[in-house]
NUKOLLUM-306554 format. One record per residue (C-alpha): y, x, z. Coordinates in steps of 0.25 Angstrom, whole numbers, padded with zeros to 4 digits, always signed. Example, Ala and Ser with C-alpha at 12.3 -4.5 7.8 and 13.67 -1.06 7.14 Angstrom:
BEGIN
-0018+0049+0031
-0004+0055+0029
This chain:
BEGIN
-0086-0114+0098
-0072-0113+0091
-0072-0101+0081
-0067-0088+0086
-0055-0081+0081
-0056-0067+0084
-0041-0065+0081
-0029-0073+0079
-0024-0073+0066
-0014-0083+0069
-0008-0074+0082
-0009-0060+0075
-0003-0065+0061
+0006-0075+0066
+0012-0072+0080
+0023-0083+0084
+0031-0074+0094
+0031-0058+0094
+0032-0058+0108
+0018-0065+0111
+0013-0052+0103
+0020-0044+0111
+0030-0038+0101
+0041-0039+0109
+0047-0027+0103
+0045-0030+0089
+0056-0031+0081
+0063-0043+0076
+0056-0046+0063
+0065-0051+0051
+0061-0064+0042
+0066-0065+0026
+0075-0073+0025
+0074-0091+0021
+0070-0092+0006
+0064-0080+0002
+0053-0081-0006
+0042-0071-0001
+0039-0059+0007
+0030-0049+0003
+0025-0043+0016
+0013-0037+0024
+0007-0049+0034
-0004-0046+0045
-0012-0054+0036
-0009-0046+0020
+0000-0034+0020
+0001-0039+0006
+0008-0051+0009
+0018-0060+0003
+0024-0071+0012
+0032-0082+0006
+0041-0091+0013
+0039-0109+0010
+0050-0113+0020
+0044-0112+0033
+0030-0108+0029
+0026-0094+0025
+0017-0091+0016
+0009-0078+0016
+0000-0074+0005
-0010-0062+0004
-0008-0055-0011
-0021-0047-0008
-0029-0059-0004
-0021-0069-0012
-0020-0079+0002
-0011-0085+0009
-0014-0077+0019
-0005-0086+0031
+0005-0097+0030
+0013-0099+0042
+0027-0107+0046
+0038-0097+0051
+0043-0085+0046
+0037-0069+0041
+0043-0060+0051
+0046-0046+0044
+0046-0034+0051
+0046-0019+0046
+0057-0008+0044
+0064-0017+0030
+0066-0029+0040
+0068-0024+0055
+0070-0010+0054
+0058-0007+0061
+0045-0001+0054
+0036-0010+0066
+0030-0019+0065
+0031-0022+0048
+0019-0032+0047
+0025-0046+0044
+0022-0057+0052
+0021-0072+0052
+0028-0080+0062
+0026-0093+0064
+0014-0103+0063
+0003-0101+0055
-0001-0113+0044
-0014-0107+0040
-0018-0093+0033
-0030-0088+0024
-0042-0077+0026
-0039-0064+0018
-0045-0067+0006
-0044-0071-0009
-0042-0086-0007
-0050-0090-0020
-0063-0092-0021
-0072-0097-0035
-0083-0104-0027
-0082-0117-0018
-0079-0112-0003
-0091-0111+0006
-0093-0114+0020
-0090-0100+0024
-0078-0093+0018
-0078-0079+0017
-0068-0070+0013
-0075-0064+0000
-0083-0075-0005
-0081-0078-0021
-0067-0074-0022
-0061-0070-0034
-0053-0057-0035
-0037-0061-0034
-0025-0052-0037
-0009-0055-0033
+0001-0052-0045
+0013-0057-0039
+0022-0068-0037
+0034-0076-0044
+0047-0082-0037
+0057-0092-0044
+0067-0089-0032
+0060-0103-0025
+0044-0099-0022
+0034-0090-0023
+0023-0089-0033
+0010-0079-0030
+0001-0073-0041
-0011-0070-0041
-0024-0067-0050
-0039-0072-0048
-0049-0066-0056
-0061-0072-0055
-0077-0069-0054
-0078-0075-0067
-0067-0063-0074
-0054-0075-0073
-0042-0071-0070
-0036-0083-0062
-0019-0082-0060
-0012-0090-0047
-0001-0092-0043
+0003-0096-0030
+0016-0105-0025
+0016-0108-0012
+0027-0117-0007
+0030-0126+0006
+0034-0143+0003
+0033-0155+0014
+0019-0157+0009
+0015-0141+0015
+0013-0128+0010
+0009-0128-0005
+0002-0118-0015
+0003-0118-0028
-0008-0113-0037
-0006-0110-0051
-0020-0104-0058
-0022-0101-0071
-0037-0105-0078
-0049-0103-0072
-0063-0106-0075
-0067-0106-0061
-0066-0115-0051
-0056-0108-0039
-0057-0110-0025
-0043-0108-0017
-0043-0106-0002
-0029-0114+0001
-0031-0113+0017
-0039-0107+0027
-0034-0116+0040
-0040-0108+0050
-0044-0114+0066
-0032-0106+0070
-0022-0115+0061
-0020-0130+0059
-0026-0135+0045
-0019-0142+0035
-0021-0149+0023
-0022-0143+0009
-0020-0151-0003
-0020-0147-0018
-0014-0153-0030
-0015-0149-0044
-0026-0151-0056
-0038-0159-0052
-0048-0157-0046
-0044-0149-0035
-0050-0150-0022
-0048-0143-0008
-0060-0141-0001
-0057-0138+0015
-0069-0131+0023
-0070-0127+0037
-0076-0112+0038
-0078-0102+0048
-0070-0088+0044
-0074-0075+0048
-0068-0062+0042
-0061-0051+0047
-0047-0048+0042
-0035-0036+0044
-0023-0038+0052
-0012-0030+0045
-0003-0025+0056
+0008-0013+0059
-0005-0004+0066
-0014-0008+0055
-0006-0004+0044
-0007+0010+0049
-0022+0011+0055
-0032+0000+0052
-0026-0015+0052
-0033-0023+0063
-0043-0036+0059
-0045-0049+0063
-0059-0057+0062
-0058-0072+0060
-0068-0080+0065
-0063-0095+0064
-0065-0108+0053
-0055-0111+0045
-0053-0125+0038
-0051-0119+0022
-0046-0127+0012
-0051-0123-0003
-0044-0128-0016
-0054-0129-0028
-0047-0124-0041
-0055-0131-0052
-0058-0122-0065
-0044-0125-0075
-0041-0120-0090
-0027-0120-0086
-0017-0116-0075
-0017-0127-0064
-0007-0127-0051
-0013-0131-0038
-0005-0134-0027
-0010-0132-0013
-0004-0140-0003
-0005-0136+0013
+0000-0147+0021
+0008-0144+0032
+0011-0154+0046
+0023-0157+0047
+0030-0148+0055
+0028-0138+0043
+0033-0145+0032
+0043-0138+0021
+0056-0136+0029
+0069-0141+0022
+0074-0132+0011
+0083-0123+0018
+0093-0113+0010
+0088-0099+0007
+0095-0089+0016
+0104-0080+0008
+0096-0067+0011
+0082-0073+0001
+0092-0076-0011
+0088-0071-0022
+0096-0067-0034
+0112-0063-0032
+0113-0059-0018
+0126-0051-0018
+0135-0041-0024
+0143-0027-0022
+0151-0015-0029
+0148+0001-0026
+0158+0007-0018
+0160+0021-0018
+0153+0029-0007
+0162+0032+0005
+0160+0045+0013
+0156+0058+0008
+0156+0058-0008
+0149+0069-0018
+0159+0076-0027
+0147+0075-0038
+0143+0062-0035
+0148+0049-0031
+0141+0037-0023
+0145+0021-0022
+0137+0013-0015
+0134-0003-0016
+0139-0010-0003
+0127-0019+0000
+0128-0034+0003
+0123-0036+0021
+0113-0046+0015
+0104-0036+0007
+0095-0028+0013
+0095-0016+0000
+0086-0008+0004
+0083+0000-0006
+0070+0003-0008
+0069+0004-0026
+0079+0002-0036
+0078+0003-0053
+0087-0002-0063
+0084-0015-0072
+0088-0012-0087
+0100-0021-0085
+0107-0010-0074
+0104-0017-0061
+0095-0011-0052
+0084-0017-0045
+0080-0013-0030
+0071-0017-0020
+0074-0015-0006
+0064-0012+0007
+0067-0027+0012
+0061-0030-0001
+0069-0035-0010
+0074-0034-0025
+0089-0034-0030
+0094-0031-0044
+0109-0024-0042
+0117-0026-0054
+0131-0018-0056
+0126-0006-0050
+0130+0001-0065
+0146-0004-0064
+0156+0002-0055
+0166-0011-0055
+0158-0024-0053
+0149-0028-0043
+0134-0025-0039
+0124-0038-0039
+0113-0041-0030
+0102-0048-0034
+0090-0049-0026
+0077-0052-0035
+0067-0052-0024
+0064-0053-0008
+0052-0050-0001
+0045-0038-0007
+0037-0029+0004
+0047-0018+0004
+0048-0012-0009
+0050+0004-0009
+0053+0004-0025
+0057-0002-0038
+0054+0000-0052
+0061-0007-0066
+0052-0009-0076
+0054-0017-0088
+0064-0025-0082
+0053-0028-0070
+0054-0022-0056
+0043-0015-0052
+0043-0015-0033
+0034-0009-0024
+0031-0015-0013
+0022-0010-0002
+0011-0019-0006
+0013-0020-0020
+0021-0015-0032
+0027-0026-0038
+0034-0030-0053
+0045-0039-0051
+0050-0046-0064
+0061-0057-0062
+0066-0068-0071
+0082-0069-0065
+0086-0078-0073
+0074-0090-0068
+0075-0082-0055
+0060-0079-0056
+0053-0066-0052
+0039-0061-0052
+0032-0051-0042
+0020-0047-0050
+0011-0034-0041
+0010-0023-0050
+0000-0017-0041
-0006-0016-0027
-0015-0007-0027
-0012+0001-0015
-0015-0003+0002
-0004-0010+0010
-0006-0009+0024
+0007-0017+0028
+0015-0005+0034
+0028-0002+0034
+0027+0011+0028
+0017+0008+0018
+0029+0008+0006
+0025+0009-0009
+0036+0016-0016
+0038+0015-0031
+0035+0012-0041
+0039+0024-0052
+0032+0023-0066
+0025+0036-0069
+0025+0042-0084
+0015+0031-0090
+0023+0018-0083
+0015+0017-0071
+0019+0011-0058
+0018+0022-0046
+0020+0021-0031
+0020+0030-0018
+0014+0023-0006
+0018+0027+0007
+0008+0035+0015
+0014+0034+0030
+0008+0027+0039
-0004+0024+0031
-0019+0020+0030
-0030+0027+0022
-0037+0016+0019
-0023+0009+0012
-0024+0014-0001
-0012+0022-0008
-0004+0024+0005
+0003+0038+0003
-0002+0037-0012
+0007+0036-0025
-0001+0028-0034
+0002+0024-0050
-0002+0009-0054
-0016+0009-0063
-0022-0001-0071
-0022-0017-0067
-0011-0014-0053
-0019-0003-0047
-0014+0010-0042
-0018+0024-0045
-0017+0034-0034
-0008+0046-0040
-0006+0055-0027
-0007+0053-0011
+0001+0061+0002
+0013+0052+0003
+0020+0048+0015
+0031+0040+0012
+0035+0041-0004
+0049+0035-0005
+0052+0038-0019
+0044+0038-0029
+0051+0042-0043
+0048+0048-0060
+0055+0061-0063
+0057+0069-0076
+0052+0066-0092
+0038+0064-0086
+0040+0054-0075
+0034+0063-0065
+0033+0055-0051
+0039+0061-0038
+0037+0055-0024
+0045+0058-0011
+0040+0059+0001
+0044+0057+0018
+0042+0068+0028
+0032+0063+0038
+0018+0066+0042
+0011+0076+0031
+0026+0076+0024
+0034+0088+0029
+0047+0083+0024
+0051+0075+0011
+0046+0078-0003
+0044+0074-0018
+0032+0074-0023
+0028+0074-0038
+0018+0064-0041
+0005+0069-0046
-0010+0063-0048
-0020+0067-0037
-0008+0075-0027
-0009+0072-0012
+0007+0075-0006
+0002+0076+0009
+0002+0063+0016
-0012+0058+0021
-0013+0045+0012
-0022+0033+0011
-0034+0030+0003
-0038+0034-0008
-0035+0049-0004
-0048+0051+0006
-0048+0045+0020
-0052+0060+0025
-0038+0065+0020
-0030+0054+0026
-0029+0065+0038
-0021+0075+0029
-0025+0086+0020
-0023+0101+0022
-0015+0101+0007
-0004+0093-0002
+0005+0094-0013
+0018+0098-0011
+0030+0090-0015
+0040+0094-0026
+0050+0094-0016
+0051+0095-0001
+0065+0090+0004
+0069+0097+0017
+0070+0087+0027
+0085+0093+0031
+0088+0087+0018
+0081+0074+0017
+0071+0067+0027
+0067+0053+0017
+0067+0056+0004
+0067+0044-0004
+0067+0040-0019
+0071+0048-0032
+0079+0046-0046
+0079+0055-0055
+0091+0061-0063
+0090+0056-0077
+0102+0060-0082
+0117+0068-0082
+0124+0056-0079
+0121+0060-0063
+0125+0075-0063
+0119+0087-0067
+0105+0085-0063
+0097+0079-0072
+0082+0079-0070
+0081+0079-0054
+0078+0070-0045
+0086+0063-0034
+0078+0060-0022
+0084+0052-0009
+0084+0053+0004
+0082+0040+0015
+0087+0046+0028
+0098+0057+0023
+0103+0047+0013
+0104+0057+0001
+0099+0060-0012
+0094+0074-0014
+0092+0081-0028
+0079+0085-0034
+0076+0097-0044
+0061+0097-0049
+0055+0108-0057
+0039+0111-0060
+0035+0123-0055
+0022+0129-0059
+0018+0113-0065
+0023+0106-0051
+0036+0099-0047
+0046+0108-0037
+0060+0109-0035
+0072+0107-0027
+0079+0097-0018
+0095+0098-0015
+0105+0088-0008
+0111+0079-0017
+0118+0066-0014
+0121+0062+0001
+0127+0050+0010
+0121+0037+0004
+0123+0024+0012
+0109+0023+0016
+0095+0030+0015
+0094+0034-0001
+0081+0028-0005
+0080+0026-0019
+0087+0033-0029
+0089+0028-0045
+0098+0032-0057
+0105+0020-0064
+0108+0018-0078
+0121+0023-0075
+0116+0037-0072
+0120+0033-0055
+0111+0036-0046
+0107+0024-0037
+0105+0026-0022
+0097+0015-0013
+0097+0016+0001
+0093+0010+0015
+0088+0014+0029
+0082+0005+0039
+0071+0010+0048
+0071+0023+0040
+0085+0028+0044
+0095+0035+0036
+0108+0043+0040
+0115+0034+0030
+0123+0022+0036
+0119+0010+0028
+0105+0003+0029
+0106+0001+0013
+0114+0007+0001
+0114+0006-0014
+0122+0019-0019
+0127+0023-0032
+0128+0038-0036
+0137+0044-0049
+0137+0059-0053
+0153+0059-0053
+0153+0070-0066
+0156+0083-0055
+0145+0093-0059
+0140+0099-0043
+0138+0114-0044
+0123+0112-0040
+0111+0118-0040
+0104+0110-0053
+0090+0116-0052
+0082+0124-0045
+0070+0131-0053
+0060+0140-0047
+0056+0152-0054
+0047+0162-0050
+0056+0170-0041
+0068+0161-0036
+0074+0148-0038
+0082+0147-0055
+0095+0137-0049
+0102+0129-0060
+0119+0125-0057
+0125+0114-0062
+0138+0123-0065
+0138+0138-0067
+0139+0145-0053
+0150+0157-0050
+0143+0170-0051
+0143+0172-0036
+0129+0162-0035
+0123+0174-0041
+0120+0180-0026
+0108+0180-0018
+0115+0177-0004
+0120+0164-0010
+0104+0158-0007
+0099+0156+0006
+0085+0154+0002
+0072+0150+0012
+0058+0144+0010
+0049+0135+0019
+0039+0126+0019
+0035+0114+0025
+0022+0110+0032
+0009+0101+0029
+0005+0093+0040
+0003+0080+0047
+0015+0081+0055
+0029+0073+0053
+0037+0084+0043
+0038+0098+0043
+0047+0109+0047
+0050+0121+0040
+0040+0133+0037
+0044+0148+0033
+0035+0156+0026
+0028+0161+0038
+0025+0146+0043
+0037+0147+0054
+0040+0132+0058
+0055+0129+0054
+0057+0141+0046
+0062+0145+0033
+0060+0159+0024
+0070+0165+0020
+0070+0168+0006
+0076+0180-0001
+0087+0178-0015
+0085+0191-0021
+0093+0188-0032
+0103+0178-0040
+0106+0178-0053
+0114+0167-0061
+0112+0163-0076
+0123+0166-0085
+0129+0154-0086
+0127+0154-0072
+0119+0141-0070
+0108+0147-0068
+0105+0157-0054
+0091+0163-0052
+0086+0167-0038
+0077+0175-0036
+0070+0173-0022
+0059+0182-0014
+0047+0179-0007
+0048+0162-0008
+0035+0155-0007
+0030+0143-0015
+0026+0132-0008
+0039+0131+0002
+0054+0125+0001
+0064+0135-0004
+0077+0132+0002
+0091+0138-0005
+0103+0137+0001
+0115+0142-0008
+0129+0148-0004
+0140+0150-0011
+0137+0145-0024
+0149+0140-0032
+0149+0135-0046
+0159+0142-0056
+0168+0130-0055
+0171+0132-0040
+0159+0122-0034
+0153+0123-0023
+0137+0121-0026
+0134+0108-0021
+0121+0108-0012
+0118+0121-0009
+0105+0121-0004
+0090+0116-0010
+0076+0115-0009
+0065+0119-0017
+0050+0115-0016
+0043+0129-0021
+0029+0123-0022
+0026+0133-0032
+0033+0146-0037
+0035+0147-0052
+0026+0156-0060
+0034+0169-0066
């Protein structure tokens, strides 16, 4: 009787036509582009995967497993919101014939293979550290360490020649002998021969064995609920390479021999799209349409051939700025500093797994990636980078949403990130968790409840941590949140808060700031005001906003011990949806933007802007103090003696709900849906010097939003206050 093979791998990993699986509607998928080097991206077989491309041969390895988990001829077909502007499906796929693929295990034993493979059976423990380019191929890391207490280093080169797809193994010294599982050729695939060359004597071993084990299928549904399995009952034809026991490094190549329909196609030029290195140039232009009076805004005409969406940007000590964009890849911009000469692209890197932020460090980049947060150090003048994973430590279910977003360095110089916890799993641990890098690449959980955390950023002398949050389920509209040990901000989030709570909780901790969704609906990522060369607001935070395409302003004061303040308009009309936020070293603020499947009002589908405080002082509203009975307000000019009135302030109080709904209205004091409490002035009273005005308020509540609207404020020198209305997060009334 033939082997039974309860499920296909071959037709649920590798489907030749989408319309024999029904998926008629699906949409076009998209494919990198000829001579890019790899692609980091979650495969039905590893959502940790990173496929790399030998000509007509695609090799996909498994960084959790360290396999070559499948080799196939054809093309990885992309899909996802960064590639088709659509959020389903966003597994990649294989397409194309299958050449062989291995089970999901370590593929090193330290024992002779016996006559029954299983998946656990004397393997040493293996951990993946990363990969090196020289801008031709592709080198994998990884570490062994062994029962005996070795630590054995390899590195993997695979590459495709007329004689078949080759590995090239370089281990350092060990005692041991090693036993490397080269292929697994199961019924399902045709077998091929496997050669090895290097130090004598090495020999492959080839054993017929039955498989039986039960592995997940990583799909969109799975990534959300449970992933489905597959049982695999079948003999596979194993090919095993004997490693003798060496006191130095020794390089094995592995060859598999191909027929010869599948040898190494001719070398064929590299398509403009995977160059790496100068890829273009441009100059700002000023901005056209509405313009501040205070501020002014150019912004960088962008080249039709890259994709720049801004996803993180930091500044090298040299003055250019590095980005990462959602596509996944990794420019160094240099004459942002210089208004006459022209902006340079280079691109560093393609094929990251959509990195949501970007961190300089000692001259290193520092990307997190959904499955990985990754150091990036690059040689530029041998054209040779390393990608070496910082830490992994966290659950990666392959979904769209499941962003990590970061990285910041706390107060002691450790590496922290906010997962996503939308449309996430309990059992995936750290979705909806900000976490701190430990000891040896794992993470500490710090605080839970996040829903979608897009900005992530250090604020004041003590590098306190703030984190934004979306409105959604759980979230009543967009907030920032200080980041403190132990707090739970509101969003059921995955393991290792208890399964019984991943059904909401009856309590949270409130944000420092709510943002009224009639001002902003996405908030995004922050900068901090360092100094007086942007105007006259020092020490506050700027906060973006995705689908307005604005920046808002941000006053933070402790109350009672806790952070609470204010949120004003600031900046409007960028080019695209503001995403990241950073200061240069020319005291500009630096505005990255995009929009694809998240829409925006703004027009373009990317942008890079440039704003400078243009010397003109506003008449603004500084800072807003809470005081035991009414708001202390600070101008940045002295204000005519007429803002001294109490019918120049409109003030009202409401509060938002806590529940498992989309958002929240708006709730008065006595709990009326879509309601606001009028609050009364009962006096006014200006400083001498008349930068200072002290309102003194009845009857307003703790715990609500306090809304004031001014009228009729004009500075002594004849402005007009620009903004005239904010709103403060009362958490807590200050003690008398």
């Amino acid at each position: 009787m033939l082997p039974k093979r309860f499920i296909s791998l071959t037709a649920i990993s590798f489907a030749l036509t989408l319309q024999a699986l029904g998926q008629a509607k699906k949409p076009k998928p998209t494919n990198d582009p000829s001579g890019q080097l790899f692609r980091y991206a979650p495969m039905p077989k590893a959502t940790r995967s990173i496929v790399i491309p030998l000509g007509n041969i695609q090799f996909a390895f498994d960084t959790e497993n360290l396999r070559e988990h499948s080799v196939w001829r054809g093309k990885l077909d992309l899909y996802g919101p960064q590639y088709v502007s659509a959020k389903r499906p966003f597994i990649a796929q294989a397409n194309g014939q299958l050449l062989w693929e291995n089970p999901p295990t370590l593929p090193w034993r330290t024992r002779p293979p016996g006559a029954k493979f299983t998946l656990e059976s004397d393997q040493p423990k293996g951990e993946f550290t990363g990969m090196t380019t020289d801008g031709k191929s592709v080198t994998l890391r990884y570490t062994l360490q062994l029962g005996t207490g070795e630590t054995v280093e390899v590195q993997l080169r695979p590459s495709n020649s007329s004689r078949g797809l080759q590995r090239t193994l370089t281990i350092t010294k060990s005692k041991s002998p090693l036993w490397f599982l080269a292929n697994s050729f199961q019924n399902s695939t045709a077998k091929r021969a496997v050669t090895v060359d290097g130090i004598g004597p090495l020999a492959v071993q080839v054993i017929s064995t039955p498989l039986s084990y039960t592995e997940p299928i990583i799909t969109e549904a799975g990534a959300e609920t449970i992933y489905d399995t597959q049982t695999i009952e079948t003999v596979a034809e194993q090919h095993w390479v004997l490693v003798p026991p060496h006191k130095v490094e020794v390089t094995v190549t592995i060859t598999t021999h191909h027929d010869g329909e599948l040898t190494a196609p001719p070398t064929s030029a590299a398509s403009p799209l995977a160059k790496l290195g100068e890829v273009g140039e441009s100059k700002l232009k000023p901005r056209v349409g509405p313009r501040s009076t205070y501020y002014k805004t150019k912004y960088l005409p962008l080249p039709p051939d890259l994709d720049l969406l801004i996803t993180g940007m930091d500044w090298l000590g040299d003055g250019r700025l590095a980005v990462c964009t959602w596509p996944g890849e990794v420019y160094l911009l240099d004459g942002l500093l210089h208004d006459d000469g022209p902006v340079t692209f280079k691109r560093l890197a393609k094929g990251l797994n959509e990195p949501m932020g970007l961190l300089v460090r000692d001259g290193k980049l520092y990307v997190s990636q959904k499955p990985e947060l990754t150091e990036i150090a690059f040689d530029e003048k041998n054209g040779r980078t390393e990608f070496t994973r910082v830490s992994a430590d966290w659950g990666y279910s392959g979904h769209y949403n499941a962003f990590s977003y970061g990285p910041v360095l706390d107060r002691d110089g450790r590496f922290v990130l906010a997962n996503a916890g939308h449309s996430g799993r309990w059992d995936i641990k750290f979705m909806g968790w900000a976490i701190r890098r430990g000891s040896n690449g794992t993470m500490d959980g710090v605080a839970s409840g996040f829903r979608e955390p897009n900005g992530i950023g250090v604020f004041g002398s003590e590098r306190d941590i703030f984190v934004t949050d979306n409105q959604g389920h759980w979230t009543a509209v967009c907030e920032l949140n200080h980041l403190r040990p132990g707090k739970y901000f509101g969003r059921p989030s995955s393991t290792p808060d208890p399964k019984n709570m991943y059904e909401g909780r009856a309590t949270f901790t409130p944000p420092a700031i709510w943002f009224p969704y009639s001002l902003a609906r996405s908030i995004s990522g922050m900068a901090e005001i360092r100094d007086s060369r942007f105007g006259p607001f020092k020490g506050q935070l700027l906060v973006g906003d995705f689908q307005n395409a604005l920046v808002t302003r941000v006053f933070l004061e402790k109350v009672n011990g806790e952070y609470q303040g204010a949120v004003f308009p600031f900046i409007t009309g960028f080019r695209s949806g503001v995403n990241r936020l950073s200061f240069g070293p020319d005291g500009n603020l630096y505005v990255g933007g995009l929009q694809r499947t998240w829409t925006s009002i703004a027009p373009d589908p990317a942008s890079l802007e440039r704003v400078t405080f243009t010397g003109n002082i506003p008449f603004s509203i500084r800072k807003v103090e809470a005081k035991a009975d009414g708001f202390l307000l600070t101008f940045t000019e002295p204000a005519k003696p007429s803002a001294a009135d109490p019918d120049n302030f409109d003030v009202s109080q409401f509060r938002y709900a806590y529940h498992s709904d989309y958002g929240s209205p708006r709730f008065n004091h006595a709990g009326e849906k879509d309601s606001q409490t009028p609050i009364e002035v009962t006096n006014a009273t200006l400083s001498s010097n008349r930068l200072e005005l002290r309102l003194s308020l009845s009857e307003w509540r703790e715990g609500h939003v306090t809304q004031v609207r001014c009228f009729d404020m004009i500075s002594e020198a004849g402005k007009d206050l620009w903004h005239d209305t904010f709103h403060y997060t009362l958490n807590q009334i200050p003690k008398p």
